[in-house]
NUPA-650015 format. One record per residue (C-alpha): x, y, z; residue number from 1; residue in three letters. Coordinates in nm, 3 decimals. Example, Ala and Ser with C-alpha at 12.3 -4.5 7.8 and 13.67 -1.06 7.14 Angstrom:
<fizas>
{u 1.230 v -0.450 w 0.780 pos 1 code Ala}
{u 1.367 v -0.106 w 0.714 pos 2 code Ser}
</fizas>
This chain:
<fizas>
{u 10.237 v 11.270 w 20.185 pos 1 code Unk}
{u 10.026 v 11.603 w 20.082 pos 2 code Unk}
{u 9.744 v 11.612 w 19.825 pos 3 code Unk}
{u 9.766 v 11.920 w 19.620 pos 4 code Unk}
{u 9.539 v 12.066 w 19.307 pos 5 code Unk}
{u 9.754 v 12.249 w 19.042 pos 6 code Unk}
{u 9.545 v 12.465 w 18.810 pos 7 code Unk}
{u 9.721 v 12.528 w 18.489 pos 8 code Unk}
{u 9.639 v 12.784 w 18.211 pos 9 code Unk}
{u 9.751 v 12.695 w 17.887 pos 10 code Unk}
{u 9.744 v 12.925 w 17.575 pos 11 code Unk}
{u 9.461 v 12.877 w 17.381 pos 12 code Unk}
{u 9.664 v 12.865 w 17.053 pos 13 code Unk}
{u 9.823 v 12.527 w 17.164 pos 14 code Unk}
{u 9.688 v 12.248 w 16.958 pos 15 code Unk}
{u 9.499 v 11.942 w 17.157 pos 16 code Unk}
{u 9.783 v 11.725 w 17.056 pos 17 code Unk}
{u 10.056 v 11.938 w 17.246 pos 18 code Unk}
{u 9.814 v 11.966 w 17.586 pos 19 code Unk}
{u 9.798 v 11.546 w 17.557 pos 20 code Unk}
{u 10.171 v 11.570 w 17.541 pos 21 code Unk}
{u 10.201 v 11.862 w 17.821 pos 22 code Unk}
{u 9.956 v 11.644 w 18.041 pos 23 code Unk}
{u 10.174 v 11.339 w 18.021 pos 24 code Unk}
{u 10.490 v 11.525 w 18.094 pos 25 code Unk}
{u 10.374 v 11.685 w 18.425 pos 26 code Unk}
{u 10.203 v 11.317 w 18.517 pos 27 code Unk}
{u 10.566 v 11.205 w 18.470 pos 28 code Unk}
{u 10.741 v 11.476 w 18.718 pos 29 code Unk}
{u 10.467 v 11.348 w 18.931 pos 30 code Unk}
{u 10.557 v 10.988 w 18.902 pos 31 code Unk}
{u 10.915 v 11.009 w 18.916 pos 32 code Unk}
{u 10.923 v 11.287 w 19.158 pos 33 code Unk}
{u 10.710 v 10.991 w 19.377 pos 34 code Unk}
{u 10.390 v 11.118 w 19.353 pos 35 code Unk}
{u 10.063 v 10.971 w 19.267 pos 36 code Unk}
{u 9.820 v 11.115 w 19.051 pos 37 code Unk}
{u 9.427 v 11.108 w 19.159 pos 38 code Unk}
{u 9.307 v 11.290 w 18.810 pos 39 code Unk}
{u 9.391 v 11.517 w 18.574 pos 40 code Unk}
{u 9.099 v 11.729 w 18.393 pos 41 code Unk}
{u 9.088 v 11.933 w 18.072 pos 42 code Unk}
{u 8.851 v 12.212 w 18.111 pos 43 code Unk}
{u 8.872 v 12.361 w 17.770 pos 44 code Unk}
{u 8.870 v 12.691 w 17.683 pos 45 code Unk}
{u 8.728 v 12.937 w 17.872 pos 46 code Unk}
{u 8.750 v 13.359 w 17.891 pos 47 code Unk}
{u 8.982 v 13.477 w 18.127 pos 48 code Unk}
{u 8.887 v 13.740 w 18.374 pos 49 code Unk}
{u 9.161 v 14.006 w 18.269 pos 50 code Unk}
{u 9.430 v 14.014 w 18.006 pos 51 code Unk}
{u 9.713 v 13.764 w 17.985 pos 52 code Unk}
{u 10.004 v 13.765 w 17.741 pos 53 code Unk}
{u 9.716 v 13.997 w 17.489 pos 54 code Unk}
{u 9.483 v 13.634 w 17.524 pos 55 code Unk}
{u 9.135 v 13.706 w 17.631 pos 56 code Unk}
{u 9.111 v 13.287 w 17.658 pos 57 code Unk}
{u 9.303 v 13.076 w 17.840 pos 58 code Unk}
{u 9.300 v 12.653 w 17.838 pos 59 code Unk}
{u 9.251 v 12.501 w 18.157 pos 60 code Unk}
{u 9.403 v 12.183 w 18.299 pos 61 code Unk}
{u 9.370 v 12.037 w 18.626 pos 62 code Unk}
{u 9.597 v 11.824 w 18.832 pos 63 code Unk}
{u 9.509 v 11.702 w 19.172 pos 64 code Unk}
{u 9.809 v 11.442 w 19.313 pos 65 code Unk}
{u 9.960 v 11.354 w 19.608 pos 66 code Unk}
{u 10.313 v 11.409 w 19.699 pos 67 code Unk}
{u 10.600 v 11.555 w 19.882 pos 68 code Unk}
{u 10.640 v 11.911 w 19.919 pos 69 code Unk}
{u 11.007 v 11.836 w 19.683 pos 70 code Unk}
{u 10.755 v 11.785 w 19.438 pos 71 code Unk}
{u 10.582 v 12.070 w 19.424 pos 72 code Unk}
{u 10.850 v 12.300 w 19.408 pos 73 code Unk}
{u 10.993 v 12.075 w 19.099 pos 74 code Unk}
{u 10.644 v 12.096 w 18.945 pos 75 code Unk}
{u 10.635 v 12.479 w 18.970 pos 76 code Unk}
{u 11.013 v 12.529 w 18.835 pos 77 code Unk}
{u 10.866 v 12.299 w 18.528 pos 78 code Unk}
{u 10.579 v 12.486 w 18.471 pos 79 code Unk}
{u 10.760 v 12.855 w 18.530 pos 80 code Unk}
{u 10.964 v 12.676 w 18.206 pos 81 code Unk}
{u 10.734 v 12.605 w 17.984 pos 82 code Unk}
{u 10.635 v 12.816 w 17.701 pos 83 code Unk}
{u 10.290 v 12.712 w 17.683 pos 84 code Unk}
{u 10.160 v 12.812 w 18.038 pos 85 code Unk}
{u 10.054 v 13.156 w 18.092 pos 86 code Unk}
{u 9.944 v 13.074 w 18.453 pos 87 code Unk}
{u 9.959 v 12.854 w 18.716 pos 88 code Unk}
{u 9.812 v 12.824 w 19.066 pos 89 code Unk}
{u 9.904 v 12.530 w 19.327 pos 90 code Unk}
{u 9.724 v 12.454 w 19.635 pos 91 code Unk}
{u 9.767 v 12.216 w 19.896 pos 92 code Unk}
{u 9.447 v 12.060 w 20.005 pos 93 code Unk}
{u 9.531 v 11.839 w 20.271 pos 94 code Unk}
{u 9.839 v 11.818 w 20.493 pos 95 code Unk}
{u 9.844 v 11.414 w 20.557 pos 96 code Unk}
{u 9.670 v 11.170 w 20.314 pos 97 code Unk}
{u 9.698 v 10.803 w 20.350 pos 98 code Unk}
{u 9.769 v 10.688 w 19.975 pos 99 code Unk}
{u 9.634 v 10.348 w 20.007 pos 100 code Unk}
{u 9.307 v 10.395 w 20.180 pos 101 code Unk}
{u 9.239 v 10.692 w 19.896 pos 102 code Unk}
{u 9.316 v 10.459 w 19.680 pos 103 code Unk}
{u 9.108 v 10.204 w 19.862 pos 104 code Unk}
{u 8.796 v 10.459 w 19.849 pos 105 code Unk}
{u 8.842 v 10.596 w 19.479 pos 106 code Unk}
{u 8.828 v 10.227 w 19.337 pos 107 code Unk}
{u 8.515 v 10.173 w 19.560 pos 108 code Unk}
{u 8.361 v 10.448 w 19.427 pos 109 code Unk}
{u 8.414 v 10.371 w 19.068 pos 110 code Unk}
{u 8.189 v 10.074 w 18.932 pos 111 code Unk}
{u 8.341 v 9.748 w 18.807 pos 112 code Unk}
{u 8.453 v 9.786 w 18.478 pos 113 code Unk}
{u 8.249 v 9.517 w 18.329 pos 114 code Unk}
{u 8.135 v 9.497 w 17.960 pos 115 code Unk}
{u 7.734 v 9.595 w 17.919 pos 116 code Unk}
{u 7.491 v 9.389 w 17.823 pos 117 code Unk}
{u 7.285 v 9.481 w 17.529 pos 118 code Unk}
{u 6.930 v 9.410 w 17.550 pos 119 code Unk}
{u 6.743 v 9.203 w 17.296 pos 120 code Unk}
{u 6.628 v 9.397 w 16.968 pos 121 code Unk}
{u 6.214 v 9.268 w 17.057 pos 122 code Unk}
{u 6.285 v 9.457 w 17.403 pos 123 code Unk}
{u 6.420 v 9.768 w 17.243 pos 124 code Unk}
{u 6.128 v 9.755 w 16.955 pos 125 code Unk}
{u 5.845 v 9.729 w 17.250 pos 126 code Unk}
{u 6.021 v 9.988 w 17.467 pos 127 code Unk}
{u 5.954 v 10.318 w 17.267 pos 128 code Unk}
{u 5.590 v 10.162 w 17.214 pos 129 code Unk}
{u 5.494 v 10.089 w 17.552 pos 130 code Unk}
{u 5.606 v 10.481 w 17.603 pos 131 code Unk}
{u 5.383 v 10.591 w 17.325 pos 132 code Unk}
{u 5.123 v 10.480 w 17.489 pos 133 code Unk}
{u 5.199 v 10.581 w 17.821 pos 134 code Unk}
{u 5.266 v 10.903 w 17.688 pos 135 code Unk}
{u 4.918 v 10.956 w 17.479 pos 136 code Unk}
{u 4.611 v 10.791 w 17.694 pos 137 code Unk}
{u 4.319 v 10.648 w 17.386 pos 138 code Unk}
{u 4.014 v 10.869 w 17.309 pos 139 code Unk}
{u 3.774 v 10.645 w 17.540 pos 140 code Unk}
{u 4.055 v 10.709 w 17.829 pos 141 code Unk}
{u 4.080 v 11.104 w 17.816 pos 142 code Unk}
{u 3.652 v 11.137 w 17.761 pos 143 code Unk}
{u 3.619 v 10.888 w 18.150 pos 144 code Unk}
{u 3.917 v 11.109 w 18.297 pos 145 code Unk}
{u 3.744 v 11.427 w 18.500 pos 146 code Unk}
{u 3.889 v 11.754 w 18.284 pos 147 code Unk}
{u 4.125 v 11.941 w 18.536 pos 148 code Unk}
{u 3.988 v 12.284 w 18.434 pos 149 code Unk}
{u 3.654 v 12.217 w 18.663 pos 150 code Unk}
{u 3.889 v 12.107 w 18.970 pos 151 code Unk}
{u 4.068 v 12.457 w 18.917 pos 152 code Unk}
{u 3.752 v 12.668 w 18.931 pos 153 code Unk}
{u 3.621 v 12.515 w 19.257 pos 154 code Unk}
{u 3.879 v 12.601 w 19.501 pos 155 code Unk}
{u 3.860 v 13.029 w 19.299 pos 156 code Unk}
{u 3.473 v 12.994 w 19.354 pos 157 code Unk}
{u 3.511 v 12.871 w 19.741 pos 158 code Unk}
{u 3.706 v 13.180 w 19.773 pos 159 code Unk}
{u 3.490 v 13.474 w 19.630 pos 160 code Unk}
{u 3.228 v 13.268 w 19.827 pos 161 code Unk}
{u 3.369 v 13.324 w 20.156 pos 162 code Unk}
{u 3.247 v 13.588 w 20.423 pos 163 code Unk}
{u 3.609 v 13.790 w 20.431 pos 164 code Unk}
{u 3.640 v 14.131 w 20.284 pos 165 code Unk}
{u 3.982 v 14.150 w 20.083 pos 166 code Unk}
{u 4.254 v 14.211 w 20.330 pos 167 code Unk}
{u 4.124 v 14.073 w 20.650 pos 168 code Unk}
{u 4.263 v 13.751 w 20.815 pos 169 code Unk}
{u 4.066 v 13.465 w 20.936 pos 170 code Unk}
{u 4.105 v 13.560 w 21.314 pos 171 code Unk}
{u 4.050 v 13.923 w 21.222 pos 172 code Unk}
{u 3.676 v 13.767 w 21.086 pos 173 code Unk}
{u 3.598 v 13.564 w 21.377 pos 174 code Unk}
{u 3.624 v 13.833 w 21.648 pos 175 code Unk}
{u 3.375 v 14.078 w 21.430 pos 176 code Unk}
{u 3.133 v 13.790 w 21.416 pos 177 code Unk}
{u 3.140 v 13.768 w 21.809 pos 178 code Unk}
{u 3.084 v 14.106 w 21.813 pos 179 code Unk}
{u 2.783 v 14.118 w 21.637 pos 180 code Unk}
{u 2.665 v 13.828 w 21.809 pos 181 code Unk}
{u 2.704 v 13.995 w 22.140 pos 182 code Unk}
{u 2.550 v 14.320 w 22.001 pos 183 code Unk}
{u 2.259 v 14.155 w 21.870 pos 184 code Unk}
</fizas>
């Protein structure tokens, strides 16, 4: 089997209740055309690059499956049918995909689906306290900690203090003090 990505633009007039009901009808041609389906995405509306049909935005759903080549060519005869699409664009991704170790390594990437546990309301009261004060050191803290302003005038005062005349390089400095040192 292939994996392929179908990119579909919808109109953007088409209400969110008719692009659930166009997403489940493709996932069925996918299904019963014996494909499997890795994810479909919805990403909204966005502005198209050019004109189509007079719509300046276009609604954009993604499929990415794995299938037959059969399959795609049913898929695109679907979607040349439908009134809703203004554009399509399918692309096959990879030429052999083993469909149970993808499925193997999708489910190992997603986390057990296990129910959260809610933390106690004390722990949840102390929390936004103990970042308060993490946040905001006391008077008596901020008066012992050295102000940064005198450890940012040191290394400016080392600097004007040092031998160099603006635009020469340390080495450039070192040979013209050997050379007064043999002169002298």
């Amino acid at each position: 089997m292939r994996r392929y990505e179908c990119v579909v633009v919808l109109d953007p007039e088409v209400p969110d209740d008719d692009v659930r009901l166009f997403s489940d009808r493709f996932s069925t041609v996918i299904n019963t055309g014996g494909g499997e389906i890795i994810k479909i995405e919805d990403w909204g509306l966005k502005r198209l690059a050019y004109l189509v049909r007079k719509k300046e935005r276009g609604r954009y759903i993604l499929f990415d499956f794995v299938g037959v080549p059969a399959l795609i060519a049913e898929m695109e005869r679907q979607l040349k049918i439908a009134e809703e699409v203004m554009k399509f664009l399918s692309v096959k991704l990879d030429d052999e995909v083993d469909l149970e170790a993808f499925k193997a390594a999708s489910q190992e990437a997603m986390p057990p689906a296990e129910v959260p546990q809610e933390p106690a309301p004390t722990e949840t009261a102390e929390a936004p306290a103990a970042v308060e004060a993490a946040e905001e050191p006391s008077e008596e803290e901020a008066a012992a900690e050295p102000q940064p302003e005198a450890a940012e005038t040191a290394p400016v005062e080392e600097l004007s203090a040092s031998p160099e005349a603006p635009g020469t390089t340390p080495a450039e400095t070192e040979t013209e003090t050997k050379k007064e040192g043999e002169q002298a």
